[in-house]
C-alpha positions in Angstrom: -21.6 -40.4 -77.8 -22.4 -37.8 -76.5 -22.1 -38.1 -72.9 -18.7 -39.5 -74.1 -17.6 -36.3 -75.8 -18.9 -34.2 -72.1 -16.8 -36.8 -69.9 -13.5 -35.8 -72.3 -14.5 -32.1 -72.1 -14.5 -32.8 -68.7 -11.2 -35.1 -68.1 -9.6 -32.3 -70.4 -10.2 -29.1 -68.4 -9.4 -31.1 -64.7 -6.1 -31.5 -66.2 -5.2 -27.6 -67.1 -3.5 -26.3 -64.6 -3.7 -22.1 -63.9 -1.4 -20.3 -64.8 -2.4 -17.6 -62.3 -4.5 -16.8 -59.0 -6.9 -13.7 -58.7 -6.5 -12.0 -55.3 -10.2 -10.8 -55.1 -10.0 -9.0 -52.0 -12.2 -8.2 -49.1 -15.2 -11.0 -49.7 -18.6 -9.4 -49.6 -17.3 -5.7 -50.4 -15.9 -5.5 -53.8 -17.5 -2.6 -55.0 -16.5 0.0 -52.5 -13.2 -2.2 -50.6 -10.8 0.5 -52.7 -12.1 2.9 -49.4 -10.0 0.6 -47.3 -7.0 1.5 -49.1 -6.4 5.1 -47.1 -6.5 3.4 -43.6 -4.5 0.3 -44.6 -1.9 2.6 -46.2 -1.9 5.2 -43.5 -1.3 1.8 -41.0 1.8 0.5 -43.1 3.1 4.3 -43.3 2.7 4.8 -39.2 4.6 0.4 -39.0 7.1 1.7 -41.5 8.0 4.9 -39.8 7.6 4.0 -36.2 9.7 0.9 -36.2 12.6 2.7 -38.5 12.3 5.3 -35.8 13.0 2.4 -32.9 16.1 1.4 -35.0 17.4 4.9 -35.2 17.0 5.9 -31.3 18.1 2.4 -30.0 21.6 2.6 -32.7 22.2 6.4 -31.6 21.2 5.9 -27.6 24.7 3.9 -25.7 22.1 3.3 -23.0 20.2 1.0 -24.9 23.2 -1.1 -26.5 21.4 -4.1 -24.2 20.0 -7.3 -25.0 16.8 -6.2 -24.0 16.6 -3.1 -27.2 18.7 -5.8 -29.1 15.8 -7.9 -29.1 13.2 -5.1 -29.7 15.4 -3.9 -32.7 15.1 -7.3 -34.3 11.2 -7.6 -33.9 10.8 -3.6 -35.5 13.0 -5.4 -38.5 10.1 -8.9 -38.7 7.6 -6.3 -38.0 8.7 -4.2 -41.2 9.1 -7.5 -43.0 6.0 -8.8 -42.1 3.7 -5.6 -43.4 6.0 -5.2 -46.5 5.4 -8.7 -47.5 1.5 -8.3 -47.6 0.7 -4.6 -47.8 2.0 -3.9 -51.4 0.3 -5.7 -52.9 -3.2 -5.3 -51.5 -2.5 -1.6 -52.2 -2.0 -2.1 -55.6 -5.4 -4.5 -55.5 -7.2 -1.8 -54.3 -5.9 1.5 -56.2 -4.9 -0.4 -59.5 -6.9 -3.7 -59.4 -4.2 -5.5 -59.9 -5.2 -9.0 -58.6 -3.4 -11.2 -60.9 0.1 -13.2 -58.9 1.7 -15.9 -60.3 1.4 -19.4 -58.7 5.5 -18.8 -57.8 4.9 -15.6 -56.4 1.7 -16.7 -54.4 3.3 -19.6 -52.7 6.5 -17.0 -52.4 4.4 -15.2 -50.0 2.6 -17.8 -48.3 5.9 -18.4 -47.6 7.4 -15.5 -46.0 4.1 -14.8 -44.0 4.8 -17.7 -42.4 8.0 -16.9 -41.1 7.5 -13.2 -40.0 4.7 -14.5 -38.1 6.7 -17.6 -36.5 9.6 -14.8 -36.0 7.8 -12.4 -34.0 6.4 -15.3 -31.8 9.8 -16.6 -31.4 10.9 -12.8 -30.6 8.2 -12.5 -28.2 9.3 -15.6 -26.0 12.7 -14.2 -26.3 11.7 -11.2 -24.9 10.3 -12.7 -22.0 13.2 -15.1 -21.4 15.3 -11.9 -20.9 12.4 -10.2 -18.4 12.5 -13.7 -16.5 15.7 -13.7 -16.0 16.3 -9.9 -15.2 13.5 -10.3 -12.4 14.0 -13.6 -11.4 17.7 -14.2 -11.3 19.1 -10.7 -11.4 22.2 -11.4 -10.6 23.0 -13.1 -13.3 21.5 -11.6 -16.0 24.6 -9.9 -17.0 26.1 -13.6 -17.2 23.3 -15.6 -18.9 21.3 -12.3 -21.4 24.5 -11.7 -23.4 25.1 -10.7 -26.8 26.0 -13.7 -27.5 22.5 -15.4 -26.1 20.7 -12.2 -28.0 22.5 -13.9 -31.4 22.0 -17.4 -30.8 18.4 -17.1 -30.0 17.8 -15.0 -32.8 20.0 -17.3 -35.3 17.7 -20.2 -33.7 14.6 -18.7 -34.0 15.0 -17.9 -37.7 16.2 -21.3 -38.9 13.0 -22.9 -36.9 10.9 -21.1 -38.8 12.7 -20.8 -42.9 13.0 -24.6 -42.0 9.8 -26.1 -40.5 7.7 -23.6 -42.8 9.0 -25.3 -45.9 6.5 -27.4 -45.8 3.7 -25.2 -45.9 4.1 -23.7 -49.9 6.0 -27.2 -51.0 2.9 -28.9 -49.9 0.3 -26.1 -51.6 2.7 -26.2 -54.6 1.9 -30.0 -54.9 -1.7 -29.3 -55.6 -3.4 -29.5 -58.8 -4.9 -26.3 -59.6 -8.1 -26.4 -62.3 -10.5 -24.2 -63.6 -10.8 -22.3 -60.2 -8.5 -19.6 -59.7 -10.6 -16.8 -57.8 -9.3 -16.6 -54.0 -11.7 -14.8 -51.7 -8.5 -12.7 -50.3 -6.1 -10.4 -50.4 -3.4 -12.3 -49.7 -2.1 -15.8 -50.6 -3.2 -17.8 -47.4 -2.4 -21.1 -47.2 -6.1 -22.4 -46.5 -7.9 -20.4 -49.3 -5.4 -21.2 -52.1 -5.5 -25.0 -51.6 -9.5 -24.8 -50.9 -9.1 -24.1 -54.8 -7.4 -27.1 -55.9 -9.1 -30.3 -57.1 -7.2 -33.1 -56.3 -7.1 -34.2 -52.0 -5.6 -31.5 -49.5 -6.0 -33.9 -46.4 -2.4 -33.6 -45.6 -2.6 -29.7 -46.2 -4.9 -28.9 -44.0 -3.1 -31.0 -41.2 0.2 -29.2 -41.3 -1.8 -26.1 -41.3 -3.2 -27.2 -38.5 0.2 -28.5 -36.5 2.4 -25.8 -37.7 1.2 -22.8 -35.3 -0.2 -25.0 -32.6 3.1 -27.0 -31.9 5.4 -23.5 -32.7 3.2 -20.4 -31.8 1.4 -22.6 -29.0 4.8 -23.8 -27.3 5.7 -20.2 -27.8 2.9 -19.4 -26.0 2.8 -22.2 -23.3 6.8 -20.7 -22.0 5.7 -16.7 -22.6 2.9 -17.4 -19.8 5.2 -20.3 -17.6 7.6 -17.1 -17.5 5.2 -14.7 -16.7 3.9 -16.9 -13.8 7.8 -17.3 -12.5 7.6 -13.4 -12.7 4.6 -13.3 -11.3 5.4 -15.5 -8.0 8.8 -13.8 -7.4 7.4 -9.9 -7.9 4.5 -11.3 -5.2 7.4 -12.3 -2.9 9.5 -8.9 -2.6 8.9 -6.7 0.4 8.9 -3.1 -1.3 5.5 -2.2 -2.7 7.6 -0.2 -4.9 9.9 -2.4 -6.1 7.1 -4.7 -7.3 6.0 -2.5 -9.2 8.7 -1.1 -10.8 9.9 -4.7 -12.0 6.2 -5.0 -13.0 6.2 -2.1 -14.5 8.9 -3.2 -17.4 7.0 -6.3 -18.5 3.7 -4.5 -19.1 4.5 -3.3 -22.6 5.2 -6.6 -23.4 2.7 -8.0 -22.1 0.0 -6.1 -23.8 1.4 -6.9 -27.3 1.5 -10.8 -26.3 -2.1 -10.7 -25.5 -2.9 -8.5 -28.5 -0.8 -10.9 -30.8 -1.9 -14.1 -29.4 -5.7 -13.7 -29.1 -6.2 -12.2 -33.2 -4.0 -15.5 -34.2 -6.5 -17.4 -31.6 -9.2 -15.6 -33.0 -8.5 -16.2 -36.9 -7.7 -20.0 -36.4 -11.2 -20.5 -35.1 -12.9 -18.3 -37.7 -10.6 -19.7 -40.3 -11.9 -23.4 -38.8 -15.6 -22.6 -38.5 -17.9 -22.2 -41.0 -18.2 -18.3 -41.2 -22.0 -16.7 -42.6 -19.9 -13.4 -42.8 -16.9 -14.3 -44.9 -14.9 -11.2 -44.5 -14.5 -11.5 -40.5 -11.4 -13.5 -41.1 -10.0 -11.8 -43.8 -10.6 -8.7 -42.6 -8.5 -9.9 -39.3 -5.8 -11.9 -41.3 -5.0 -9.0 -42.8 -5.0 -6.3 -39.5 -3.2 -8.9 -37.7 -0.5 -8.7 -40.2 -0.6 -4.5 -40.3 -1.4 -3.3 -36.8 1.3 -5.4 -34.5 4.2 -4.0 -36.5 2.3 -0.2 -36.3 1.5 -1.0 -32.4 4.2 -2.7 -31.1 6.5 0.2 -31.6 4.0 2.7 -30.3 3.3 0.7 -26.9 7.0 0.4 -26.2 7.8 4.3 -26.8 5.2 5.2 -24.5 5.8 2.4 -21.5 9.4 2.4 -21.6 11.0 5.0 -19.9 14.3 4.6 -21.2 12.9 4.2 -24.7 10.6 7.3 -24.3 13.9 9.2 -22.9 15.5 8.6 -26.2 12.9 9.2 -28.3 12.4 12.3 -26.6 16.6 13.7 -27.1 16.1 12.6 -30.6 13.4 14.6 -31.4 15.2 17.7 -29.5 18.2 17.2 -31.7 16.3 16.8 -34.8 14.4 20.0 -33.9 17.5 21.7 -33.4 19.2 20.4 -36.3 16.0 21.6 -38.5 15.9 25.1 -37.3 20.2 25.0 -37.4 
């Protein structure tokens, strides 16, 4: 009878679902993680400022109306989506402790994680699309990198990923969630929220699994077949200096491509293997997320000359402006 009475205690409780997850933060650190909070707020500050600061110098600069700032303009606007989506609320988990999030608002986020990230992979093979053809087939850049490309790849690149992302919070949503609620996180990733449910994830962990490798990895796989175009046709002009001058306007680029892919490299296989220091691949899930959008608009200012021009006439007329 008894036994009988513990197996209907038991068949009960498996089917209550939560109501709620508790974000719990940095794994291993929970007593003193609140200390993260000034450099992960000082980050989102710097992404915030620097990539409104892009927007501003690329609208009020004529010389930069090209599809080359067009596309830079729309990865400062991911960027900014991307650390507003996730630093919040860690913020608020570390000043206020607030680690409750609905189940709607949890898979909301899973979500739009998703496709920021996709986005600014998408933005980064645009981006070297336009610096394949501008050194490769100069002549008719003007005819193939139009405004009109700039839109359509942008339009395309947003409905590949709000569509084929779907799947990842439908899926999670799905899940039956008992009894366990705690995730090890400070964000709603898609593999530590359905580690928590009790019913098979199989199919879960699969499209986790496809998702970025067939997106991000073909992304990937035509970034570095342009590159190696560039690469061979750079090798085969004459002028020392002309090689690297066309060099010289993919290297920003290229630095935030390595930067971007290697961390998403990096927390896949952490993420995969069985970690003895749990908050390695939190702690980079959640940088990779806040120091791209605060980088990328750095790296640009400072390697792009006419970038750095503009930045440099808006500061003179905000200085004059100021002391007007």
């Amino acid at each position: 009878m008894l036994t009988m009475l513990q197996n209907l205690k038991a068949s009960n409780i498996s089917k209550i679902q939560v109501s709620e997850f508790i974000l719990m933060g940095f794994p291993g650190i929970h007593s003193w993680q609140h200390w993260l909070s000034l450099p992960l707020a000082l980050l989102y500050l710097l992404a915030l400022s620097a990539n409104i600061l892009i927007l501003i110098i690329i609208y009020q600069e004529p010389t930069l109306h090209q599809p080359m700032y067009y596309f830079l303009g729309i990865l400062a606007v991911v960027d900014m989506g991307l650390a507003t989506t996730i630093m919040p609320k860690i913020l608020a988990i570390l000043w206020f402790n607030a680690k409750a999030i609905s189940l709607p608002e949890c898979f909301l986020q899973m979500y739009v994680i998703h496709c920021f990230v996709g986005m600014e992979s998408g933005m980064f093979l645009c981006m070297a699309i336009d610096r394949y053809v501008a050194i490769c087939r100069p002549l008719r850049y003007p005819s193939i990198i139009t405004e009109s490309f700039v839109v359509k790849a942008t339009v395309f690149m947003a409905l590949r990923n709000t569509i084929c992302t779907i799947p990842v919070p439908v899926l999670a949503a799905q899940r039956h969630y008992c009894s366990q609620n705690q995730i090890e996180h400070c964000l709603c990733s898609n593999l530590g929220v359905t580690s928590l449910s009790c019913d098979d994830r199989t199919i879960n962990s699969i499209y986790q699994l496809l998702l970025p490798w067939t997106f991000m990895g073909s992304d990937l796989g035509l970034i570095i077949l342009s590159y190696c175009l560039i690469l061979h046709s750079v090798l085969k002009l004459n002028s020392a200096e002309a090689a690297s001058k066309a060099l010289s306007t993919c290297t920003s680029h290229l630095i935030l491509i390595l930067f971007f892919y290697t961390v998403v490299i990096v927390i896949s296989i952490t993420h995969s293997a069985a970690m003895s220091v749990p908050i390695i691949p939190v702690l980079l899930n959640v940088l990779h997320n806040v120091i791209p959008p605060a980088l990328n608009p750095m790296v640009y200012a400072l390697k792009n000359k006419e970038l750095r021009q503009g930045l440099y006439r808006f500061l003179k007329y905000t200085s004059r402006a100021t002391n007007a």
